[in-house]
N, C-alpha and C positions, 0 to 999 in steps of 0.2 A: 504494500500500500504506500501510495506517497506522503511523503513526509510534510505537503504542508496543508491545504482547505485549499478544496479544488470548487466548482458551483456546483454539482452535485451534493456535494458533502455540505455546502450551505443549504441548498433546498431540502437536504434529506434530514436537518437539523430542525429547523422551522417546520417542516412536513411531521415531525413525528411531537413537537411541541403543543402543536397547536389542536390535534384531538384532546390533547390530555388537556389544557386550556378551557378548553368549551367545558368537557366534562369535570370538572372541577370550579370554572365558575357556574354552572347550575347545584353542584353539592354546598358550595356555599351559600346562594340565596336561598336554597332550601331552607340551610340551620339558619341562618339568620333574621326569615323570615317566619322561622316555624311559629311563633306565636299568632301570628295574622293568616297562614293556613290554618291551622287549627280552626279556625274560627270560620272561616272560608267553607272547608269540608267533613269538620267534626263540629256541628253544633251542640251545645248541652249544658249542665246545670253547673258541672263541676271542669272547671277548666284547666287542673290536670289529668282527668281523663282526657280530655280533647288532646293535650299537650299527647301525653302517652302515645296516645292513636297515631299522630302525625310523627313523629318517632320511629315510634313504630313502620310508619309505611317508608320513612327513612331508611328503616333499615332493610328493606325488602331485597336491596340488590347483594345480601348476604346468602339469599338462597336461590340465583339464577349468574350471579359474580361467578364463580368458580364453574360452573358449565358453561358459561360463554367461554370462560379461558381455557378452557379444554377444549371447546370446538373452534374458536378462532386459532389457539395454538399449533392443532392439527392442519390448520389450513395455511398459519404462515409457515409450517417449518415442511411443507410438502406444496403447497403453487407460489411460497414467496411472500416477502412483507409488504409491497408496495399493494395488490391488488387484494391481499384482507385486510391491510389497512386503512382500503378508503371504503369498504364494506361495513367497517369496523364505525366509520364517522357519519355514513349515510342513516343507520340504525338508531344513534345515539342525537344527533341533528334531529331527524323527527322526534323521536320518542320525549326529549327536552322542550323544542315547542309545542308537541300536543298538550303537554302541564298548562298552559298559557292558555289554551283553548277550551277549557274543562271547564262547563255552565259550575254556580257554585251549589252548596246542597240547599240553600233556598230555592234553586230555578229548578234541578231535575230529582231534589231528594238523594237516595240511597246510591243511583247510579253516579253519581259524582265522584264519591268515594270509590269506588269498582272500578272508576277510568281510570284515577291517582294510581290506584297499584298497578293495572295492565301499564301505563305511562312508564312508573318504576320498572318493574319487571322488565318490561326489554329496556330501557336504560342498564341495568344492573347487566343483563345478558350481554348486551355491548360492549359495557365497561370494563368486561371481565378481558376483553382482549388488546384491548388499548396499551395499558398503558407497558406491557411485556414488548407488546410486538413494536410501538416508538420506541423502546429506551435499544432493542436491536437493530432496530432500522439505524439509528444515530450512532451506535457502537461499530455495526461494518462500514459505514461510509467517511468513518476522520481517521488522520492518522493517531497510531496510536499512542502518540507521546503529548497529543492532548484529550485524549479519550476522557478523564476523567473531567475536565473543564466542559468538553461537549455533553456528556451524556448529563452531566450536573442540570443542562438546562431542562431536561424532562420534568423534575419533581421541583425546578424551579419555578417551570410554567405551571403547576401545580400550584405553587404559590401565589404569583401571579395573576392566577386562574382565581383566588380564594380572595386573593385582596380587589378584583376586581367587582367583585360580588360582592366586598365588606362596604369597599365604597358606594358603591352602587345602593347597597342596601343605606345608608348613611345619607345621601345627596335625596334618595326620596322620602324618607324620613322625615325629613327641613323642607322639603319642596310641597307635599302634599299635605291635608288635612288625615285625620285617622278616616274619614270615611271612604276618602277616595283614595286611599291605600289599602283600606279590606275591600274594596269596590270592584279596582281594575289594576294600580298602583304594581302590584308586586305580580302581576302577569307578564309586565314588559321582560323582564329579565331572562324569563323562559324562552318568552320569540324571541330574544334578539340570540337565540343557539342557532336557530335555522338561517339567516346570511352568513354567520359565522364559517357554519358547516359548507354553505358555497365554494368560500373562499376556501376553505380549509380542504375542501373533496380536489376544488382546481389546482392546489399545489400537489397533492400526492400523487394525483393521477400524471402527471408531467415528471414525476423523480424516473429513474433509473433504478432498477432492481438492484440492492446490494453483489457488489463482487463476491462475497463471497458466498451466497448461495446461489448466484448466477455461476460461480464453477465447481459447486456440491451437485448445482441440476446436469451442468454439461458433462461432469464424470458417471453421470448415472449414479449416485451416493444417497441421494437424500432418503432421508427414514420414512420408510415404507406404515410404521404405528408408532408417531413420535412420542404418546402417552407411552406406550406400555415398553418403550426401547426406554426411554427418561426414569421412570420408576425402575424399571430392571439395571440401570446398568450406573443412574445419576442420583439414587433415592435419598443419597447422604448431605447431597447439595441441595435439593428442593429441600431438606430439612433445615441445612445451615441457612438460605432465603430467607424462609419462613421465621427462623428464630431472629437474626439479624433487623428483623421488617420488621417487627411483631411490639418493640419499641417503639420505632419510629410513627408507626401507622397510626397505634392508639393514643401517642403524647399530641398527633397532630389531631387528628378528631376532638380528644378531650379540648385542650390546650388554644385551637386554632378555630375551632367548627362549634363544639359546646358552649365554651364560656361565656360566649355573648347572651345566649338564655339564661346559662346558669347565675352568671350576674344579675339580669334584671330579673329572674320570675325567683331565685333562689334568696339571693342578697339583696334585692329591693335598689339596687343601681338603675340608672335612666338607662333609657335606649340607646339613645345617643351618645352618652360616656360610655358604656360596656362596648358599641360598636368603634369607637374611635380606640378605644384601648388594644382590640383586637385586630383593627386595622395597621396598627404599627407594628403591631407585634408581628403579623402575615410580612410586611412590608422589610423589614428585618431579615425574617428567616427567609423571604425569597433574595434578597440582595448576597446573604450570608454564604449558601449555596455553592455559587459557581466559584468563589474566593477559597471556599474549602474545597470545591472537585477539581480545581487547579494545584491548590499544593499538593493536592493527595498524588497528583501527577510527579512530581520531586520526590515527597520524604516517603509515599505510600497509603495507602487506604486507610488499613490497622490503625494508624495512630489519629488520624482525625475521628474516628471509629469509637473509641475508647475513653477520649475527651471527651466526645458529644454526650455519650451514654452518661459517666459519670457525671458529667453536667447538671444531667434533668434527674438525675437521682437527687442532686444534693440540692436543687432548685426547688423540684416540684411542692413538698411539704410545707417553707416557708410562704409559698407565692399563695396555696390555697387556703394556711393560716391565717396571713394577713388579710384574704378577702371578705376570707368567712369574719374577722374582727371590725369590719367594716375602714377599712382602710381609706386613706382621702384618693381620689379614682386619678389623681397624677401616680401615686404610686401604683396603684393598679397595671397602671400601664409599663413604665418600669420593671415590674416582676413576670406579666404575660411576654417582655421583649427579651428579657435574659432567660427565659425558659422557655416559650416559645418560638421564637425568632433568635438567639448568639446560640444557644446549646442546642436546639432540635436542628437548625440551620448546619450550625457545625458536623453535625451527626451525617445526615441527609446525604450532603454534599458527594462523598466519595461512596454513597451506600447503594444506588442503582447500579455504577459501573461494576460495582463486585460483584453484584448479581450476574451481571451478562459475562462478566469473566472468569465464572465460576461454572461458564457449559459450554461444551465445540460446537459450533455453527449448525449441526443439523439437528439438535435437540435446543436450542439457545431458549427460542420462543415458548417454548412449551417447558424446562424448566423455570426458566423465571416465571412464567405464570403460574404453575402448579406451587412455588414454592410464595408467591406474593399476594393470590388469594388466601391461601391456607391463613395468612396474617390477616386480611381485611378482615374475613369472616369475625375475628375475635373485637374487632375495630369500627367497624364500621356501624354493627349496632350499641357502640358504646352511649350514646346518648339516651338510645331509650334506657338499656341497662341501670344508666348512670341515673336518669328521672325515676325511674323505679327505688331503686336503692335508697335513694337519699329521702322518697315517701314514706320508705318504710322504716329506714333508721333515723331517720332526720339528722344525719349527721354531713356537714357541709363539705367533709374531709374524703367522703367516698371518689370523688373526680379524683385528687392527688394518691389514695392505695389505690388503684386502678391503674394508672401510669406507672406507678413505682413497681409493681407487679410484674406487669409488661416488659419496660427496661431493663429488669432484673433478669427474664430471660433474655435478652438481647446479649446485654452483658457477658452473662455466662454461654451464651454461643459464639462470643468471639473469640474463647480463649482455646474453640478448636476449628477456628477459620485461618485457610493459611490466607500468605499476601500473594493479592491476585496483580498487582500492578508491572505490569511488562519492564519497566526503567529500575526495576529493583529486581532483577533475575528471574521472576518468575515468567513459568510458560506462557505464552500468549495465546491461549485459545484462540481470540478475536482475530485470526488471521484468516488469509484465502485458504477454501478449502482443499485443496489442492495440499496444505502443508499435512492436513490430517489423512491423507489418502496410505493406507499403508496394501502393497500387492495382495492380491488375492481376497484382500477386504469384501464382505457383503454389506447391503445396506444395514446391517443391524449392528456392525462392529463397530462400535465406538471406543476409542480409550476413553478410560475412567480420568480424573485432573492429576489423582497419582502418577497413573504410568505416564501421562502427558508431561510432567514435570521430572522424570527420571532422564 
């Protein structure tokens, strides 16, 4: 691969950004907004049952997430990332502006709520192949002594994606009256996914299929059952994924996505304050990111890896003591940016390229995915979890042992993750496949990252 960013390897950076974008800022006006759906499509007497509900259907793409990623994955790492991954944003485009389009349960009653989930449900099925199959589209097409600065901007746009949605949610806040924010107000956010998606279907469809599974197809190599070659031959890596993620995923949900509710409906904070507090905080850990997937290029993953973790360990406790004591909402902001945005940021940074460096080109897609739903699943329905818990125990510390929980497996999964960074010795998977072709090979022979590194 050449050694410097050719305009493919810019289209194919932007191309794989910008699903995850969309999809991420509609997860954010979701949380953000969840108290004004509720009300939209759970009407009722007790308004944390509504709350719950809408959580709840939040959390819906916990059980069609990990089947999408097993069916998009089979399909990038067998016809290619370019053409499942505008399949991947066609899906996700609709399914995010039909939310926009859903009469509320005053106009059609019960079927209101019934559309929300089908809405989610293929949203979730979609999302489940996204964000695997960008962070390898972006991993084969740069070279690889910036791989970690490139692939950083995946979980950037992510961020990005989160703050565009805080503001968002924020600017109509101030702009509208409450009525005309439960009215029509917080529908815009959803259609504006479908020009999005335009824009976003027109750049993938013009990229160039990754070299290197353009010469896994031309050697006749690629995995014939990338599931079941992944688990049979990779099962120790989707596990290390999964633990590594399993941190990250739920410090940003809690941390990033929750605490704006948890603020105002938990702590009795404005809307306004808990959203500007978590829009720094978003704005932070996306800046933080690519500054840590850059160095991780020089000293290594591992050690940005390690900092990040022990970070929001030593963070998270004080940040939710202080909220829960009602803290003045300058500090608030403060403790959500050193633990949301400098520690989860630092962490992030060098944590997707591990991922894709941690599998050879014809299972890549499909173990990153197998091993990075495994993590949402436990994350993604952290908010309702989190609204439950804190009903039942009334304790306002449930969000921070939740994270710390989390972390702590992350933690202790790193200390049997080798270092996957190409500029510190180790093997380079992320190369043309061509390098992994050994004679006589079938489509099912893969070396393991052991013997690739012997």
């Amino acid at each position: 691969m050449a050694s410097t960013m050719t305009s493919n390897s810019r289209k194919a950076t932007v191309a794989g950004a910008i699903g995850n974008f969309i999809e991420w800022f509609d997860y954010s006006i979701y949380g953000f907004m969840a108290v004004t759906i509720a009300a939209a499509f759970f009407p009722g007497e007790d308004p944390t049952a509504a709350l719950l509900a809408t959580f709840g259907v939040f959390a819906l793409p916990v059980i069609t997430r990990p089947l999408g990623g097993v069916v998009f994955a089979r399909f990038g790492d067998r016809i290619g990332r370019k053409r499942t991954l505008a399949l991947v944003l066609i899906l996700m485009s609709l399914s995010t502006g039909s939310i926009g389009l859903i009469p509320s349960y005053a106009a059609i009653g019960v079927a209101a709520p019934l559309l929300l989930v089908v809405a989610r449900i293929v949203q979730g099925f979609s999302a489940g192949g996204e964000y695997a199959g960008g962070a390898a589209l972006i991993a084969e097409s740069v070279p690889a002594k910036r791989r970690g600065l490139m692939v950083s901007l995946m979980p950037s746009s992510t961020g990005f994606g989160l703050l565009a949605g805080s503001i968002f949610a924020v600017v109509l806040a101030g702009a509208l009256t409450p009525d005309q924010m439960q009215s029509w107000g917080w529908r815009v956010g959803f259609l504006i996914a479908i020009p999005l998606g335009v824009v976003g279907l027109y750049i993938r469809l013009r990229l160039e299929e990754t070299a290197s599974f353009t010469e896994l197809a031309e050697a006749d190599e690629v995995a014939t059952s990338p599931v079941r070659e992944t688990l049979r031959t990779h099962l120790a890596d989707v596990l290390k994924v999964a633990g590594i993620a399993l941190g990250q995923t739920v410090c940003y949900y809690v941390v990033l996505v929750y605490t704006p509710t948890f603020l105002r409906t938990e702590l009795g904070y404005s809307q306004s304050s808990s959203l500007v507090s978590t829009s720094l905080a978003i704005a932070v850990y996306a800046l933080t990111i690519p500054v840590a997937g850059r160095l991780s290029d020089r000293i290594g993953r591992k050690p940005l890896l390690f900092v990040g973790s022990i970070a929001m360990l030593v963070l998270i406790f004080p940040t939710f003591l202080l909220m829960q004591g009602g803290a003045h909402p300058v500090l608030v902001a403060v403790l959500q940016v050193l633990a949301g945005g400098l520690a989860l940021g630092c962490y992030t940074g060098p944590l997707v390229c591990t991922w894709v460096e941690l599998f050879p080109t014809r299972v890549r897609y499909t173990g990153v995915s197998l091993g990075f739903n495994l993590s949402v699943i436990a994350s993604v329905s952290s908010p309702f979890i989190l609204t439950w818990l804190i009903s039942v125990t009334g304790s306002g510390l449930m969000p921070a042992l939740y994270v710390a929980i989390a972390v702590a497996v992350s933690l202790l999964t790193l200390f049997v993750l080798p270092e996957t960074a190409p500029a510190l010795g180790a093997h380079d998977h992320v190369a043309p496949a061509a390098r992994h072709r050994r004679p006589g090979a079938g489509t099912d022979s893969v070396p393991s990252h052991t013997e690739d590194a012997r």
